[in-house]
PLY file of the C-alpha trace (Angstrom):
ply
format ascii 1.0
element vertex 112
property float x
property float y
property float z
element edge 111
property int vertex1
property int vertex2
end_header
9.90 -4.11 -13.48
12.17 -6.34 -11.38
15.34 -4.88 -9.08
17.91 -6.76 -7.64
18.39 -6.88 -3.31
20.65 -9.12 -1.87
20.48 -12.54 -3.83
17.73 -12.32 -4.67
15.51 -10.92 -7.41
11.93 -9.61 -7.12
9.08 -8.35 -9.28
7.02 -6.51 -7.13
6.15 -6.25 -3.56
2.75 -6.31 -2.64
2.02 -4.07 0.29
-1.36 -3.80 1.71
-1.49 -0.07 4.10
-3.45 0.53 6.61
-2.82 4.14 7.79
-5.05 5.59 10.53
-4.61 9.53 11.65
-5.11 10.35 15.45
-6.79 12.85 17.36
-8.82 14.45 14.47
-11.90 15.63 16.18
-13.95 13.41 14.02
-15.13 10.21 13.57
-15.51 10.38 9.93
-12.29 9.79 8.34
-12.76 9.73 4.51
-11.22 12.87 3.74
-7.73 11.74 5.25
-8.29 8.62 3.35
-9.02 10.72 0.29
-5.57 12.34 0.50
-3.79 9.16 1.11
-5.15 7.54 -1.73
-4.72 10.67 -4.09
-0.81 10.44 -2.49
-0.75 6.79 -3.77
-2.53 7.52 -6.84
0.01 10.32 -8.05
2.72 7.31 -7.00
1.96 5.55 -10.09
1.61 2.01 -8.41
-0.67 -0.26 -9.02
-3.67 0.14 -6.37
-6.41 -1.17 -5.33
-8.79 0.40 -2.21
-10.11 -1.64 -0.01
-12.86 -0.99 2.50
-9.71 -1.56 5.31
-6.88 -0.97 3.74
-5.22 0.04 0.11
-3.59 -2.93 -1.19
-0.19 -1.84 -3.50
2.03 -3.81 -5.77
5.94 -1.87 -4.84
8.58 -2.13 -6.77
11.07 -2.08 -3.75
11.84 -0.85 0.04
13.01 2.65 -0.91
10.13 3.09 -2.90
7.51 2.33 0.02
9.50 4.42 2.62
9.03 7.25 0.51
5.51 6.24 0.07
4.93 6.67 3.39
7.14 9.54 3.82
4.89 11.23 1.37
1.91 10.09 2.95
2.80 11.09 6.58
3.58 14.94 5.01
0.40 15.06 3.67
-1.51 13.92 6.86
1.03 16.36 8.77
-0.05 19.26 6.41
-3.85 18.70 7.41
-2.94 18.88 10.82
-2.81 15.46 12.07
-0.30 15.11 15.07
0.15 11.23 14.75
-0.68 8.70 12.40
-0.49 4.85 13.17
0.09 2.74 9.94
-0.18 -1.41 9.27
1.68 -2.79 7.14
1.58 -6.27 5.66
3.98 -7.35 2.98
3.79 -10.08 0.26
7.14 -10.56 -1.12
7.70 -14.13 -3.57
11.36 -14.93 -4.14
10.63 -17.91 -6.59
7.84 -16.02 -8.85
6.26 -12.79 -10.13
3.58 -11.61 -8.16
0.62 -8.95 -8.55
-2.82 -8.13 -6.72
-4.87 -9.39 -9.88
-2.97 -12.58 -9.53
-4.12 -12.92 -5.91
-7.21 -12.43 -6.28
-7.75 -14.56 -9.58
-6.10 -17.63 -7.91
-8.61 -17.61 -4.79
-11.85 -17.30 -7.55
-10.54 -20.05 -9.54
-9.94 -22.63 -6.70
-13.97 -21.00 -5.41
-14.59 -22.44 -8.93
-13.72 -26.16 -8.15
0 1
1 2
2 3
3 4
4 5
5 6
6 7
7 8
8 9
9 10
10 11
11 12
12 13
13 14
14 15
15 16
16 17
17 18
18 19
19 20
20 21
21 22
22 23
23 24
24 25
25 26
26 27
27 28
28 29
29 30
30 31
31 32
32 33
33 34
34 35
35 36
36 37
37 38
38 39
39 40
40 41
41 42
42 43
43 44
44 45
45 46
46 47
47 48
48 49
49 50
50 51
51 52
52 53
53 54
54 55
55 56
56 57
57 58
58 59
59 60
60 61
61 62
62 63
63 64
64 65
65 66
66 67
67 68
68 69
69 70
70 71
71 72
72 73
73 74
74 75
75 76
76 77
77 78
78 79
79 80
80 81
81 82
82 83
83 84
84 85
85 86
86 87
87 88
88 89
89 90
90 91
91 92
92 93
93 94
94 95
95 96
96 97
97 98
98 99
99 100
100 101
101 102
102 103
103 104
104 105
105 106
106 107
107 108
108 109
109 110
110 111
């Protein structure tokens, strides 16, 4: 699905999230990881969950700020008081982009 900003126009966005809840009482942290990912699973973007990070291919800006919007309401419902989030964005103006294509491009050149 492609949209139009600016000039310009775009396939996807891939975003890769990093989101990381403060002040839980806990060192473990895969519950609030849980709930992020179930907020990015009910999304319907493509995913994929990464050890670090969840990487995410985006259809556009307004649909990642209410991403996050989502995900900060969730974090704030299980009672975390502040949340710091990376994010890193791959955004190609001359071609289509997804995470599969990533990934298979780096294999093949491991190939050679």
């Amino acid at each position: 699905m492609s949209f139009v900003f600016n000039w310009c126009v775009y396939m996807a966005i891939l975003v890769e999230l990093r989101v990381i809840p403060i002040g839980t009482g806990s060192t473990s942290l895969s519950s609030y990881v849980a709930s992020v990912i179930n907020v990015v699973r009910n999304s319907g973007y493509r995913y994929v969950l990464g050890p670090m990070g969840t990487s995410i291919e985006i259809n556009s800006f307004n649909d990642l700020a209410k991403l996050l919007n989502d995900i900060t309401g969730v974090l704030r419902d299980m009672n975390v008081n502040r949340i710091v989030i990376d994010i890193a964005m791959d955004i190609r103006l001359d071609k289509e982009i997804s995470l599969i294509d990533k990934v298979k491009s780096v294999e093949e050149k491991l190939q050679n």
